[in-house]
C-alpha atoms as a printed R data frame, in Angstrom:
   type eleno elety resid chain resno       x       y      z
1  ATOM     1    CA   UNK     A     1 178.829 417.839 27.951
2  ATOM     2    CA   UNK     A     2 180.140 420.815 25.926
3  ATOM     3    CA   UNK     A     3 181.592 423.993 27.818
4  ATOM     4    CA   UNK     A     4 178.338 426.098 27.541
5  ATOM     5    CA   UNK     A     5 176.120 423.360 29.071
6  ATOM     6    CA   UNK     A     6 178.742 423.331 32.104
7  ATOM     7    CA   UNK     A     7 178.310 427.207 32.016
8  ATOM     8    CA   UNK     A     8 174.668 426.858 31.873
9  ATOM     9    CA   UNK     A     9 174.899 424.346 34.883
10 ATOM    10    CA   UNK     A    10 176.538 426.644 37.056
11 ATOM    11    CA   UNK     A    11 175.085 429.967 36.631
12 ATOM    12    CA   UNK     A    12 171.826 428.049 36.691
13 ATOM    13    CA   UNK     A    13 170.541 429.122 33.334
14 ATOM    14    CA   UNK     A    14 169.575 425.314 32.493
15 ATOM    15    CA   UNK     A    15 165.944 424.678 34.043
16 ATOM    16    CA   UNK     A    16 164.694 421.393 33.936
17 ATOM    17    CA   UNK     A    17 161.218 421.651 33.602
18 ATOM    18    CA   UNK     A    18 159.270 424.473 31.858
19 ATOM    19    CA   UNK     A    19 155.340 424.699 30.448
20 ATOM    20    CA   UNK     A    20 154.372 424.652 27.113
21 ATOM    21    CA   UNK     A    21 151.146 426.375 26.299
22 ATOM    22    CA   UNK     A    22 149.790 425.475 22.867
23 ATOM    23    CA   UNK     A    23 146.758 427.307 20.866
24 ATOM    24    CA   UNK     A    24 145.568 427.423 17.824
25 ATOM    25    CA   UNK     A    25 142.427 427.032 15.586
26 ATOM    26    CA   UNK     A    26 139.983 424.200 15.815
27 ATOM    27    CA   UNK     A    27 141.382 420.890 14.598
28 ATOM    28    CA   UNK     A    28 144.647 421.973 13.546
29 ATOM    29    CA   UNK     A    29 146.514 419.338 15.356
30 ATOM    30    CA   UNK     A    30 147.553 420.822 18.729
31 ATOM    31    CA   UNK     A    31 146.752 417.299 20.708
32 ATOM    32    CA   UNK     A    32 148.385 415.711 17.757
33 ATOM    33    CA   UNK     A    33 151.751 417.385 17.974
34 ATOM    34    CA   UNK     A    34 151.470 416.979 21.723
35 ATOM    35    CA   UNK     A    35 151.301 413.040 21.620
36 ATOM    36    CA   UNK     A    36 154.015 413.057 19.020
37 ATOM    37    CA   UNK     A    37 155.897 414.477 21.809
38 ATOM    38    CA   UNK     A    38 155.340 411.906 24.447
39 ATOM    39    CA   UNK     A    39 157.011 408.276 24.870
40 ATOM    40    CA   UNK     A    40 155.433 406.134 22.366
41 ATOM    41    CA   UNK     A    41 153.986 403.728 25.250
42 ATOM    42    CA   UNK     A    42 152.316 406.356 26.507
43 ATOM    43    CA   UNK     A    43 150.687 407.907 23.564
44 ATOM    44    CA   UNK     A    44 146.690 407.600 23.005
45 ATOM    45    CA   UNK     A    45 145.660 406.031 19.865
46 ATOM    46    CA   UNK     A    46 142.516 407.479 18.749
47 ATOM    47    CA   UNK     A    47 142.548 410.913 19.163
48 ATOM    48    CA   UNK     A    48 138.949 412.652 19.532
49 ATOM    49    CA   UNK     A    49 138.845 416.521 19.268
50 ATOM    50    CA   UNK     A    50 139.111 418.257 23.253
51 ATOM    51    CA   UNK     A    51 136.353 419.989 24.989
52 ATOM    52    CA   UNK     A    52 137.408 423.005 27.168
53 ATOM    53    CA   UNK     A    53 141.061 422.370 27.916
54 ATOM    54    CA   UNK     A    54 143.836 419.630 28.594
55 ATOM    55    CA   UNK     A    55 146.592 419.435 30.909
56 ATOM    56    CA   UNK     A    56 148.806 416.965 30.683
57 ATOM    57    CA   UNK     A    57 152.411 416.273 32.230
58 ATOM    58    CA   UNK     A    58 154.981 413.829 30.274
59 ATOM    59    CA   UNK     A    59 158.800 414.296 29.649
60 ATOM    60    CA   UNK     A    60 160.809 414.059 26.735
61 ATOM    61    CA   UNK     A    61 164.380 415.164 25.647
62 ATOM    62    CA   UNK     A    62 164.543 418.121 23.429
63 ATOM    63    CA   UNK     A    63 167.662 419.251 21.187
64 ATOM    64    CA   UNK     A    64 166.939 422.823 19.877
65 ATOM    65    CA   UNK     A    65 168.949 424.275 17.123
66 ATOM    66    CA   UNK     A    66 169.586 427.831 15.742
């Protein structure tokens, strides 16, 4: 753990959870990129388009660079 994750840590900038909202137009892949996203044991197969909305909860690890 680098210097500005221990930072982070204690000024408490680091949360640990957060919610994603993703939109877009019909099939452009927005339950796609979502699955992609989750463990691969948990990930659906056959993907059929979604009616109304989805919620879903899953975690993965995330390295974002600028």
């Amino acid at each position: 753990m680098g210097l500005f994750d221990r930072l982070a840590n204690l000024l408490g900038l680091r949360k640990k959870e957060v919610n994603v909202l993703v939109v877009g137009l019909n099939n452009s892949g927005k339950s796609t990129v979502i699955n992609n996203f989750k463990h691969e044991d948990d990930r659906c197969i056959d993907i059929v388009p979604t009616v109304g909305f989805n919620v879903e909860k899953f975690s993965c690890k995330l390295n974002i660079e600028d």
